[in-house]
C-alpha positions as CSV (number, residue, x, y, z in Angstrom):
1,X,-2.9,-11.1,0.1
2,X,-4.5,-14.4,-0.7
3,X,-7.4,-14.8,-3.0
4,X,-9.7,-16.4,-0.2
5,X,-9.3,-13.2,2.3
6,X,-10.1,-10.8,-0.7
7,X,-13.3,-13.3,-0.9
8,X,-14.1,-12.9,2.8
9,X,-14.5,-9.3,2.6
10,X,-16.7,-9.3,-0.5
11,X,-18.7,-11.6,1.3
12,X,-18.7,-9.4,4.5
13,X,-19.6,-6.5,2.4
14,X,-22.3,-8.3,0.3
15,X,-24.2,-9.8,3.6
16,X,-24.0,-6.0,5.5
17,X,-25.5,-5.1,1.9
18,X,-28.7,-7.8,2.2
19,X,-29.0,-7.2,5.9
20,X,-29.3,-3.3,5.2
21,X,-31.7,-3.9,2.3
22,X,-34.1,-6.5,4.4
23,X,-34.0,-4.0,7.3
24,X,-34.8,-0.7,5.1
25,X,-37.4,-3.3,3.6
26,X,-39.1,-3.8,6.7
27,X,-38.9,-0.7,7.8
28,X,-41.2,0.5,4.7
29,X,-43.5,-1.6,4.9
30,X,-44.1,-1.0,8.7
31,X,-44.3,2.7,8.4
32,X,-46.7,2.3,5.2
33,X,-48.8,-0.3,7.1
34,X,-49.1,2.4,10.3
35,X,-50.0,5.2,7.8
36,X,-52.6,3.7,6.1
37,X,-54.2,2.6,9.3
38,X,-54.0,6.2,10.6
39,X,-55.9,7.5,6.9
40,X,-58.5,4.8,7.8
41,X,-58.9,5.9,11.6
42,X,-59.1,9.4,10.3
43,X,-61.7,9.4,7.4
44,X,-64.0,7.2,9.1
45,X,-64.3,9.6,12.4
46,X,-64.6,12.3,9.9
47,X,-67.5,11.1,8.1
48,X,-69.2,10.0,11.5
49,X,-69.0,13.8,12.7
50,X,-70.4,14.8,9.4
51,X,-73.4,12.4,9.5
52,X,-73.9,13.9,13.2
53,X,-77.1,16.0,12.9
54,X,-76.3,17.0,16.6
55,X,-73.2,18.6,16.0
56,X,-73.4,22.4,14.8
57,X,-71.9,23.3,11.2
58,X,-69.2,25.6,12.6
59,X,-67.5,22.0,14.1
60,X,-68.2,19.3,11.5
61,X,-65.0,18.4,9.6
62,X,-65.1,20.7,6.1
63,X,-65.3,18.0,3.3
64,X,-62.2,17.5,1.4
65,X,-60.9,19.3,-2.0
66,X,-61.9,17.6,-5.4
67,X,-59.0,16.3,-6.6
68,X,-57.0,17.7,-9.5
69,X,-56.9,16.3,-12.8
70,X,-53.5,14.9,-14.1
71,X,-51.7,17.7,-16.2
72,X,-50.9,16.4,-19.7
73,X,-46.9,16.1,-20.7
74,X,-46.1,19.0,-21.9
75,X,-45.5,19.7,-25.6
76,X,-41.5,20.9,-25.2
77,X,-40.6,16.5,-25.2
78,X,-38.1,15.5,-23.3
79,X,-36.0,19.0,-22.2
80,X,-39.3,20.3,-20.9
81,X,-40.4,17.1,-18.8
82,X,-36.4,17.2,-17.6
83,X,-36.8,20.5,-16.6
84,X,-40.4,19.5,-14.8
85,X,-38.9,16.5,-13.1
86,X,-35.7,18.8,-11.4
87,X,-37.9,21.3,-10.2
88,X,-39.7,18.5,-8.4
89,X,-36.9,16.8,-7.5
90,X,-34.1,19.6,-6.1
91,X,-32.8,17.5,-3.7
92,X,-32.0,14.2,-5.2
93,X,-30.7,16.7,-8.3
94,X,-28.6,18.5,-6.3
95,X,-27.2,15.2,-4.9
96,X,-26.5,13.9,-8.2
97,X,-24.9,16.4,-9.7
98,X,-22.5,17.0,-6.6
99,X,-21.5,13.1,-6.3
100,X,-20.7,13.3,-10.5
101,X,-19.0,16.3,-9.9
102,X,-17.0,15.2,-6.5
103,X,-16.0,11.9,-9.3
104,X,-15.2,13.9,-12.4
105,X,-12.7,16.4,-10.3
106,X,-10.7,12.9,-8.8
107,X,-10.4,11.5,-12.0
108,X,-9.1,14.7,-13.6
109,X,-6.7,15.0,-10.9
110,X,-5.0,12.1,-11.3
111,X,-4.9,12.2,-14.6
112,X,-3.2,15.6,-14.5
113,X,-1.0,14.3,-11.7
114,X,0.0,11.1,-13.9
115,X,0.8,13.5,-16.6
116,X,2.8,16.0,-14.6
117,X,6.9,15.3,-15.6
118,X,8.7,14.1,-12.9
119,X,12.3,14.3,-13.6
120,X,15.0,15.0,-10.9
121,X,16.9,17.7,-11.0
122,X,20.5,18.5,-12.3
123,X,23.4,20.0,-11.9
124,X,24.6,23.2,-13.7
125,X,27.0,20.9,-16.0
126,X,24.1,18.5,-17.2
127,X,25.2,15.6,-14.8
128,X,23.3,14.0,-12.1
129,X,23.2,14.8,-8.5
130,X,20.4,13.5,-6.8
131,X,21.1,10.0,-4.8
132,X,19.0,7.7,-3.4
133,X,19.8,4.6,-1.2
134,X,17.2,1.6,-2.3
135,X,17.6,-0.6,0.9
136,X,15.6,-3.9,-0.4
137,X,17.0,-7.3,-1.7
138,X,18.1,-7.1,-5.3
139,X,16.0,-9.9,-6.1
140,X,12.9,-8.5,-4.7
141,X,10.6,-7.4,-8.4
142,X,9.7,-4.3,-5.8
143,X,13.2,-3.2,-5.7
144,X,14.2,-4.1,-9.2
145,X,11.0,-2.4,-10.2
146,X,11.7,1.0,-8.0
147,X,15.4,1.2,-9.0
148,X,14.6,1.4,-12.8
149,X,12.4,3.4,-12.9
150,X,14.1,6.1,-10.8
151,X,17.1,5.9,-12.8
152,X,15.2,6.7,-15.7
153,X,14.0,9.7,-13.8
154,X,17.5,11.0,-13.3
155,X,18.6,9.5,-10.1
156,X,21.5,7.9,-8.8
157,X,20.8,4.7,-7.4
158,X,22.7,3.0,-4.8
159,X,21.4,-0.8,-3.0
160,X,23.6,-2.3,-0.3
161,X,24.9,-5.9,-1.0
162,X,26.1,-8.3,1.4
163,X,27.4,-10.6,-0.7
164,X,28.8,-11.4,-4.5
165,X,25.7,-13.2,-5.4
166,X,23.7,-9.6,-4.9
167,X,26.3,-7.6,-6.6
168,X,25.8,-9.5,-9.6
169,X,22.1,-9.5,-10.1
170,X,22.6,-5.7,-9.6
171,X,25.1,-4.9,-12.5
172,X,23.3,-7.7,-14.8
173,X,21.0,-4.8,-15.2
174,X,23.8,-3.2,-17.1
175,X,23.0,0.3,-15.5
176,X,25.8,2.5,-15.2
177,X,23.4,5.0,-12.4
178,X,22.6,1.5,-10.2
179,X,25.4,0.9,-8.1
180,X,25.7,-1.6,-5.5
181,X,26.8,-0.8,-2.3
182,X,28.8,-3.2,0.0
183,X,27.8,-2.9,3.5
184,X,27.9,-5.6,6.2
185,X,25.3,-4.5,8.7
186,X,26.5,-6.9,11.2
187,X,29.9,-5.3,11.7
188,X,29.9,-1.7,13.4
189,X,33.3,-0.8,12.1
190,X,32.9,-2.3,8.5
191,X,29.6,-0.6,8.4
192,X,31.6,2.9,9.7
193,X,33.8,2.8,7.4
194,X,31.7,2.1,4.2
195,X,29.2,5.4,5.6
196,X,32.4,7.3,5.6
197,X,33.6,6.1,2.2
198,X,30.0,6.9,0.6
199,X,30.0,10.4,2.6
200,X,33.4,11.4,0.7
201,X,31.7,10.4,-2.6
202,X,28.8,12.4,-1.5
203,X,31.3,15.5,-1.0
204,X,33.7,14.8,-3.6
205,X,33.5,17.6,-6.7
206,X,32.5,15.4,-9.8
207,X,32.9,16.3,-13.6
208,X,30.4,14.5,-15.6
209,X,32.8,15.7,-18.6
210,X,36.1,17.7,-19.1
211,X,36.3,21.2,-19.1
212,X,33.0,21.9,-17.0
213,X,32.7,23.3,-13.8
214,X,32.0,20.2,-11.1
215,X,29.2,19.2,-8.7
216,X,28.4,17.9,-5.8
217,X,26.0,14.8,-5.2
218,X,22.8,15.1,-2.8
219,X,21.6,12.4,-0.6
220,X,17.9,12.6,-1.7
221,X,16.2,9.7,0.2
222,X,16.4,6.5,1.8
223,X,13.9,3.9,1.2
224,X,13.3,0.8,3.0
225,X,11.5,-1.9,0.8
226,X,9.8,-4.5,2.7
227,X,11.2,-8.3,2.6
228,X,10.1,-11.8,2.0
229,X,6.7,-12.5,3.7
230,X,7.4,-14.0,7.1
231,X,6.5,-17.8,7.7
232,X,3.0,-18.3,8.2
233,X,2.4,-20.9,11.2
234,X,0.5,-21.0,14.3
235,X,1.9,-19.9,17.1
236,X,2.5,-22.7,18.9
237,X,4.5,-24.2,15.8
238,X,6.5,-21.6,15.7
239,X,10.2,-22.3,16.9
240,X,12.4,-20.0,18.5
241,X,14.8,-19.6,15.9
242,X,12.2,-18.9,13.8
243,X,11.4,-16.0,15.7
244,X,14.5,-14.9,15.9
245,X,15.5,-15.2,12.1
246,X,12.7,-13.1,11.6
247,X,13.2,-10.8,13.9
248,X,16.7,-10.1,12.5
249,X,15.6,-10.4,8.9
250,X,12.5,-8.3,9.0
251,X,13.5,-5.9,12.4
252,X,16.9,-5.5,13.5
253,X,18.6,-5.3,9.4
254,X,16.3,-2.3,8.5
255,X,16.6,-0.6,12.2
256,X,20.6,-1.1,11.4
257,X,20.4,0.2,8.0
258,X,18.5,3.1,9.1
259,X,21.1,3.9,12.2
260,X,24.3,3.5,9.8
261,X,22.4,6.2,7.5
262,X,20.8,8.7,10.1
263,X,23.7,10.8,10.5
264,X,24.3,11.5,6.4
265,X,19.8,11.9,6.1
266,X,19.9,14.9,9.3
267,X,22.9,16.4,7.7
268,X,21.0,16.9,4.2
269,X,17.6,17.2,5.5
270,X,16.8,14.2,3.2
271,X,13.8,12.2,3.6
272,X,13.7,8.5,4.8
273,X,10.6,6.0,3.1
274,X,9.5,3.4,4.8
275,X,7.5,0.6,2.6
276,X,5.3,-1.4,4.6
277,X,2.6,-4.0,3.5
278,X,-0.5,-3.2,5.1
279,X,-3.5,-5.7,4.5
280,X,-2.4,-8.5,6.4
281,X,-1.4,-6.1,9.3
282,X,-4.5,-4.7,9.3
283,X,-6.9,-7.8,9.3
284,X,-4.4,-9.4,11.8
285,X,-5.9,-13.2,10.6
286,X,-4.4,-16.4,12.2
287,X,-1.6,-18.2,11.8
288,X,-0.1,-14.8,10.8
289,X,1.4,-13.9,14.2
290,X,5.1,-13.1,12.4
291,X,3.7,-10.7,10.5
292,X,2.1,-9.0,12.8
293,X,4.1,-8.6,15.6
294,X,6.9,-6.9,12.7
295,X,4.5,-4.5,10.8
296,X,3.3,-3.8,14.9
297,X,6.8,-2.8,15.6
298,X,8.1,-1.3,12.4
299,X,4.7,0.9,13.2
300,X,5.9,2.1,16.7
301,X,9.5,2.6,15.2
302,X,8.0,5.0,12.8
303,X,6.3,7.2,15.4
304,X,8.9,7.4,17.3
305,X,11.6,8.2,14.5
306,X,9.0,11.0,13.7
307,X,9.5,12.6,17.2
308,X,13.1,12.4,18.0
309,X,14.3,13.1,14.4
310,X,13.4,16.5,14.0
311,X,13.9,17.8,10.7
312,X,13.7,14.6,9.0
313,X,10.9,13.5,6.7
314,X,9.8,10.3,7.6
315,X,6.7,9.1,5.8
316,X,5.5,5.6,5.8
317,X,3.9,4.1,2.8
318,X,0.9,1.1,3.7
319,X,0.9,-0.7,0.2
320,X,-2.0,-3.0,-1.1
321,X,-1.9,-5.1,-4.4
322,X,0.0,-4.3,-7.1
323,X,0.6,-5.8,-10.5
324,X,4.2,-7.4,-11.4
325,X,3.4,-8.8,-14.3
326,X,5.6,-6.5,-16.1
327,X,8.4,-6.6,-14.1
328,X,7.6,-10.9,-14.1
329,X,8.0,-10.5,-17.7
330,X,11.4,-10.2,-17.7
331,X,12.3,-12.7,-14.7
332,X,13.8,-15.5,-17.4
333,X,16.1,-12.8,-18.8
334,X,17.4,-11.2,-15.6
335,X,18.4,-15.0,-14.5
336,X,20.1,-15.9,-17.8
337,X,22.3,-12.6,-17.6
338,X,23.0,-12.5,-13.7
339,X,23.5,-16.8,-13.3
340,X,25.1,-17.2,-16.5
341,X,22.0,-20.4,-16.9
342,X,19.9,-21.5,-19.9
343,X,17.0,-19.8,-20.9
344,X,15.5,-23.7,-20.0
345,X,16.4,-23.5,-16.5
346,X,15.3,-20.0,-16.2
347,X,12.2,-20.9,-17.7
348,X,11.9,-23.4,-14.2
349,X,13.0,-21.5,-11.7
350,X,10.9,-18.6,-12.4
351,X,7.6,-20.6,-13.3
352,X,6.5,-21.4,-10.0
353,X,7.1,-17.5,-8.9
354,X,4.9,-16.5,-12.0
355,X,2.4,-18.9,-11.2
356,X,2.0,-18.0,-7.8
357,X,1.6,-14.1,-8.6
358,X,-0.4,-14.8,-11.3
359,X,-3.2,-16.5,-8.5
360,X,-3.2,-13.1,-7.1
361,X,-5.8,-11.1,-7.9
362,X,-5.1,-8.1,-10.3
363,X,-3.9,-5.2,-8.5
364,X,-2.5,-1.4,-9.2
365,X,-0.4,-0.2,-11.8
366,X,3.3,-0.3,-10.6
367,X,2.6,3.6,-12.4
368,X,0.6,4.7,-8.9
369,X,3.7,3.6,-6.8
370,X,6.7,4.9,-8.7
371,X,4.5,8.1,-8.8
372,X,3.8,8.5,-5.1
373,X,7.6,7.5,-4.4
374,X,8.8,10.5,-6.2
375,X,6.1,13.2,-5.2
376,X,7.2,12.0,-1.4
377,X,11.2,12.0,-2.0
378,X,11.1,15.3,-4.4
379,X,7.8,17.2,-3.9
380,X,7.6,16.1,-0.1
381,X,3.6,14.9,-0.3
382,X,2.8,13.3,3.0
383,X,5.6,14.9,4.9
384,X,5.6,12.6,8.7
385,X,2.5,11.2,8.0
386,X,1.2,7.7,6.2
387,X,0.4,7.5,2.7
388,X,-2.0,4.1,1.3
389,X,-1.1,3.0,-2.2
390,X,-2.7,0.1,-4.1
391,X,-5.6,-1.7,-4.1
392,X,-7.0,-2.7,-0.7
393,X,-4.4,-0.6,1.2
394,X,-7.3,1.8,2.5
395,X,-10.5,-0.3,2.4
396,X,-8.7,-3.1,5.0
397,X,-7.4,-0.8,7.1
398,X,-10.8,0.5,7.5
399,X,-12.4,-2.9,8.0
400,X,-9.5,-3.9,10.5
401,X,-10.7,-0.1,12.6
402,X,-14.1,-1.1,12.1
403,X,-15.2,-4.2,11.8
404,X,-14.7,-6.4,15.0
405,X,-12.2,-8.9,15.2
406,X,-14.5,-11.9,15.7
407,X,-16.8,-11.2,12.7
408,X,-13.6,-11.1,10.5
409,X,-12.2,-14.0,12.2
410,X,-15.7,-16.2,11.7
411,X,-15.4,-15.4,8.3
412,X,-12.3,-16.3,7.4
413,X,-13.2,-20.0,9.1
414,X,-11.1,-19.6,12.6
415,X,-13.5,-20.1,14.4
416,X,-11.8,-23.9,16.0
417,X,-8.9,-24.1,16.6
418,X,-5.9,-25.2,14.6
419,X,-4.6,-28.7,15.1
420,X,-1.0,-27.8,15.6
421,X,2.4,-29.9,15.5
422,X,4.6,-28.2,17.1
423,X,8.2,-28.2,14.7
424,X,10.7,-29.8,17.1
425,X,14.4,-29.2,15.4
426,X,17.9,-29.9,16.1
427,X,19.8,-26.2,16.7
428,X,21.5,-26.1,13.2
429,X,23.8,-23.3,11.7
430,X,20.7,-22.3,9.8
431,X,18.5,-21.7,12.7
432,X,21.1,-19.5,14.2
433,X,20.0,-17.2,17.5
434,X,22.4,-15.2,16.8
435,X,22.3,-11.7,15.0
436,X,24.7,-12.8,12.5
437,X,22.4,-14.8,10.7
438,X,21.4,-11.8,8.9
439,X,24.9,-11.6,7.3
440,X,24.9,-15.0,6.5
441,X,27.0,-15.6,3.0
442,X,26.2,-18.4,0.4
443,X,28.1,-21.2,0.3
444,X,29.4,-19.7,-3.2
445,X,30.3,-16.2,-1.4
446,X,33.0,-17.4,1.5
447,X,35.0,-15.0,1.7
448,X,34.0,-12.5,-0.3
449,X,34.7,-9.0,-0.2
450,X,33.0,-6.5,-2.3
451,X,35.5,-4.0,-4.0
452,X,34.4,-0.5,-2.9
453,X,33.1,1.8,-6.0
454,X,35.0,4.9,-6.6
């Protein structure tokens, strides 16, 4: 999410924050006011009864107790006057000690749970077993990010390509456990017939080496990383083949995806991830109607995959900010070893990406993530339920609950409307209606067909 919204909440919390403080102000000053007024009232009816030679003994108001002398500090020092000032102040002391405590337990937790070893588990014979389909664009730093660092935890990891391009930013990694996977979502039989060829690998016997007894692989997961943002336009400058390239991009590839696989994830009771960005979709802002309207039906998809799939774990993660800088890092590498290009024009195709995440404020390890993805696939933590990760996730979904629409969009400057020029253009091959356009091939890929892994 942009710099500026992260700015418009700390500027939403910091004015709740002075209005609070001016109110609790007020609100002192009245009461003290009132009570000092009352004291007033009070003594000086008192002393008028008293001076009353009318009024019998028995009813005049008894004068008031001499007031004690200040105790000197006791002589123990400072333990002493600690101990003084907690037995006169249980209940801020008790509230003190139970919000340190209440930290101190959250910290250690996840510091135990960061240590915990999270390995997956093998076969008698040594070799690996456990698979997991990464269903994300190979040139997506989430994906790239995910698929390492599960294959150094011991799984087998397959992502679907659609075309030669993919494939070879996949085995530039030089990973003999990432695999791709050809699978053209926009054909129902080629699609059939590459879920049948991966269920016979599935159900093959393997022999990591000779002379040991073989094993069978085990469809562990399938996770759904989330694509390129959507274009962000008013709605009235948005085309229809915008919408409907984004509708097949973002909507109808992943609900394929997830139809191709459903039979192979009920047969193995395996568990299907859904990634999902969340602080957009939750603060809903202008000009961001795409977006929206996806992570809106992505969200209904979900629910209803979690009724009619029974058996299944589906758990949806909402992610917030995270930090690539790591996986960035090695961005001029990756394109020299998969494009066969200089490390000069990697240096300039990559340095407007870095730039642009490098505006973005500093978010979560990529640690927390890779973490919560394997607790969920292996442990199965948050079992049909929704799981916030990274900075922000939680606190803008609360302020998108909570906070009402028209404070958030006044401070985000929406309050007048948008001039809008509405994008009239000539129906091109690359504004297709159709549902092909999501396997459209590059113009360096004609023709290509991937050879199937044995």
């Amino acid at each position: 999410m942009p710099s500026k919204e992260q700015d418009v909440f700390e500027q939403i919390i910091n004015e709740a924050n002075d209005f609070f403080e001016t109110l609790h102000g007020g609100v002192d000053s009245a009461a003290g006011a009132l009570e000092s007024h009352f004291e007033s009232v009070s003594k000086t009816l008192k002393d008028a009864f008293r001076a009353s030679p009318w009024l019998p003994d028995s009813v005049k108001p008894s004068l008031p107790p001499p007031s004690r002398p200040r105790l000197p500090t006791p002589s123990g020092g400072y333990l002493e006057a600690s101990r003084t000032w907690v037995s006169e102040h249980r209940a801020v002391t008790a509230a003190v000690v139970a919000f340190v405590g209440t930290g101190a337990f959250i910290i250690w937790k996840r510091r135990r749970s960061d240590r915990a070893k999270r390995r997956a588990k093998r076969a008698k014979n040594g070799g690996r077993m456990e698979v997991v389909v990464l269903a994300g664009s190979p040139h997506s730093p989430l994906t790239r990010s995910i698929s390492l660092e599960l294959e150094r935890r011991g799984f087998i990891i397959y992502i679907p390509v659609g075309s030669l391009s993919e494939e070879r930013v996949i085995e530039s990694e030089a990973k003999a456990d990432i695999r791709p996977l050809s699978l053209d979502i926009t054909s129902a039989s080629s699609t059939e017939d590459t879920i049948q060829k991966f269920n016979d690998l599935l159900t093959s016997p393997r022999k990591p080496i000779p002379n040991v007894p073989p094993h069978r692989l085990r469809l562990t997961a399938l996770i759904l990383v989330p694509g390129q943002s959507p274009p962000t336009n008013p709605i009235a400058s948005l085309t229809p083949s915008t919408w409907s390239d984004t509708f097949n991009t973002q909507l109808l590839a992943p609900f394929t995806t997830v139809q191709a696989f459903l039979p192979l994830l009920a047969q193995q009771t395996s568990t299907l991830l859904f990634l999902t960005p969340s602080i957009t979709a939750s603060l809903t802002p202008a000009s961001h109607a795409t977006e929206s309207v996806v992570a809106g039906a992505l969200q209904q998809y979900i629910s209803t995959l979690r009724k009619e799939a029974l058996g299944l774990n589906v758990t949806q993660f909402q992610l917030g900010y995270f930090d690539y800088s790591h996986v960035l890092a090695d961005e001029q590498q990756q394109l020299v070893r998969s494009q066969n290009l200089s490390i000069a024009d990697a240096d300039r195709l990559s340095a407007e990406r870095i730039r642009l995440v490098r505006k973005e404020p500093r978010g979560t390890s990529m640690r927390e993530l890779h973490n919560a993805v394997f607790d969920a696939i292996v442990r199965g933590k948050g079992r049909n339920s929704t799981i916030f990760v990274g900075q922000g996730s939680r606190v803008y979904h609360m302020v998108g609950k909570l906070v009402p629409s028209g404070i958030i969009g006044w401070m985000m400057g929406t309050g007048k409307p948008p001039k809008v020029e509405v994008e009239r253009k000539e129906s091109s091959p690359e504004h297709s209606t159709e549902w092909d356009k999501v396997g459209e091939r590059s113009s360096d890929d004609e023709g290509y067909v991937s050879p199937r892994r044995r």
